[in-house]
N, C-alpha and C positions, 0 to 999 in steps of 0.2 A: 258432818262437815263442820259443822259449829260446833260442836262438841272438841273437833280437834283443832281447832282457832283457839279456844279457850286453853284449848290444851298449850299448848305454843304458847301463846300469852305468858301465860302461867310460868313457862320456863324460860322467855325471854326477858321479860321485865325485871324480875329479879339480877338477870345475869347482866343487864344493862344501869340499874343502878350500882351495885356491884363493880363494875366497870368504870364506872362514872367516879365513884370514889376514891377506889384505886389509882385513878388517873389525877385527882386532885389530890389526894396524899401524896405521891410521886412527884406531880409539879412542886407541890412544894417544899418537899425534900429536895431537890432539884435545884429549887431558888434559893435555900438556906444555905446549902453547900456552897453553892457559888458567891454567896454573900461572903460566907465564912470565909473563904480562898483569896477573894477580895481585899477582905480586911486583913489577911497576913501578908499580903502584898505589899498593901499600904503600911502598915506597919512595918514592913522592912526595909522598904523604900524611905520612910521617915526617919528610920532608924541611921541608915546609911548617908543620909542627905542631911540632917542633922547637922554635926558639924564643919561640913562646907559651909550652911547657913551662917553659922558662927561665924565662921571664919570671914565672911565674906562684912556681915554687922564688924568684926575687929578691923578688917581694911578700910573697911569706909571712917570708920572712927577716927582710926590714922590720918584718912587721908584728910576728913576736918579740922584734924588735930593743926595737921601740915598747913593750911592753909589758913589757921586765924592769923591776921596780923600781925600780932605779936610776936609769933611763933614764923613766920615768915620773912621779917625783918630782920629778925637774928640772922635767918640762916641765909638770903639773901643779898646781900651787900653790892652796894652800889660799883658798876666797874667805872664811871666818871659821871662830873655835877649836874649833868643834864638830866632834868628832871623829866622831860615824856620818857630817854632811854631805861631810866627806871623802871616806870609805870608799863613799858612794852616786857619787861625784862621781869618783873613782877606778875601779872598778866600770864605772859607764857609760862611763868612756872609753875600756875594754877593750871593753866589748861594740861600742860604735861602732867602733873600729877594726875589731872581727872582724866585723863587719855589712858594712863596706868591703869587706872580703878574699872576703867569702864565693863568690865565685862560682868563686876560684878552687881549690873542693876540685876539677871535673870534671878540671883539667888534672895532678893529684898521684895518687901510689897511697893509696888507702883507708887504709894502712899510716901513712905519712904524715899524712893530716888528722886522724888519732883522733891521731897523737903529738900533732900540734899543739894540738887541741881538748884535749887531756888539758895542756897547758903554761899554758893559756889559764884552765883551771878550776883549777889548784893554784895559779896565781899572784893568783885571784883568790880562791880558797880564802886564801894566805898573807895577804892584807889582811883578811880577814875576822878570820883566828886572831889579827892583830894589835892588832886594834881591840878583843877583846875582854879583851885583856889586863890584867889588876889595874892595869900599866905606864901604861898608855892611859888619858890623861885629857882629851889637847886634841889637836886636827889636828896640831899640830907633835910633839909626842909618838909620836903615829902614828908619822909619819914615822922618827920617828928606830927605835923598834922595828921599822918594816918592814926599815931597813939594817942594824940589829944582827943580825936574822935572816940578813941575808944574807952577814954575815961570816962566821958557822958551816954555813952551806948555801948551795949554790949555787942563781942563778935559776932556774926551773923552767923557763925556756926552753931554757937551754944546752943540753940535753939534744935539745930539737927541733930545733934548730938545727945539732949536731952530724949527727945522722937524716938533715937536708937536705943536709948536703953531701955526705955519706955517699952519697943517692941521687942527687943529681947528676955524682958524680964515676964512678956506675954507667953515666949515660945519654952520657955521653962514651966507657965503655969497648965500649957494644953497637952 
């Protein structure tokens, strides 16, 4: 009886190491695959998302571009001297622009749309500071202390603006 315990033994241990290994090569063939499978996933996903990314850093660009001052004033023009109708009128054509844009915070880093959104409310903050100015008595007034401001400080976009290329010149390097 012992003798065929031994016996057994003999023929089981082998077959369970055996097993054992098989079964850890396997798992991990198993897990490389699926790594593998993974990574052209991602990879193709990156590949196709790509430049929507782009695209989405070019809209926003614009749309800072839209909103420095400078670049807003031009296009902008007063419809009478009343200088809050201005500042309402200015104002909403920041928020419409960034009402446009909005969809593209998904495609940006978080990091990103708070610069942006923080460029968006200083620059709309700056019209406000300006209108309230002793200086400020008519729309064109306005005007002209929005660009006196801006000769001593820069627009609150360039800042976002810089950020963007900053991060895009990241998505080219990874």
């Amino acid at each position: 009886m012992e003798q065929q315990l031994v016996d057994l033994l003999m023929y089981i241990i082998p077959a369970l190491v055996t097993g054992a290994i098989a079964f850890l090569f396997f798992r991990e063939h198993v897990d490389n695959e699926n790594n593998r499978r993974n990574f052209l996933i991602k990879k193709d996903l990156q590949k196709e998302a790509f430049p929507i990314r782009l695209q989405a850093y070019e809209r926003m660009s614009l749309f800072l571009e839209r909103i420095k001052p400078s670049q807003l004033l031009t296009r902008v023009n007063p419809t009478s001297s009343n200088k809050d109708d201005y500042e309402s009128l200015l104002v909403a054509t920041i928020e419409q622009e960034f009402e446009h844009n909005l969809s593209q915070q998904i495609y940006v880093t978080d990091q990103c749309w708070s610069i942006i959104m923080a460029a968006k409310n200083a620059t709309i903050q700056l019209i406000r500071k300006s209108n309230m100015s002793d200086k400020t008595d008519s729309a064109d007034k306005l005007r002209e202390v929005i660009l006196t401001e801006l000769i001593d400080n820069p627009a609150p976009s360039n800042a976002a603006l810089s950020f963007i290329k900053t991060e895009v010149s990241e998505l080219w390097n990874n």
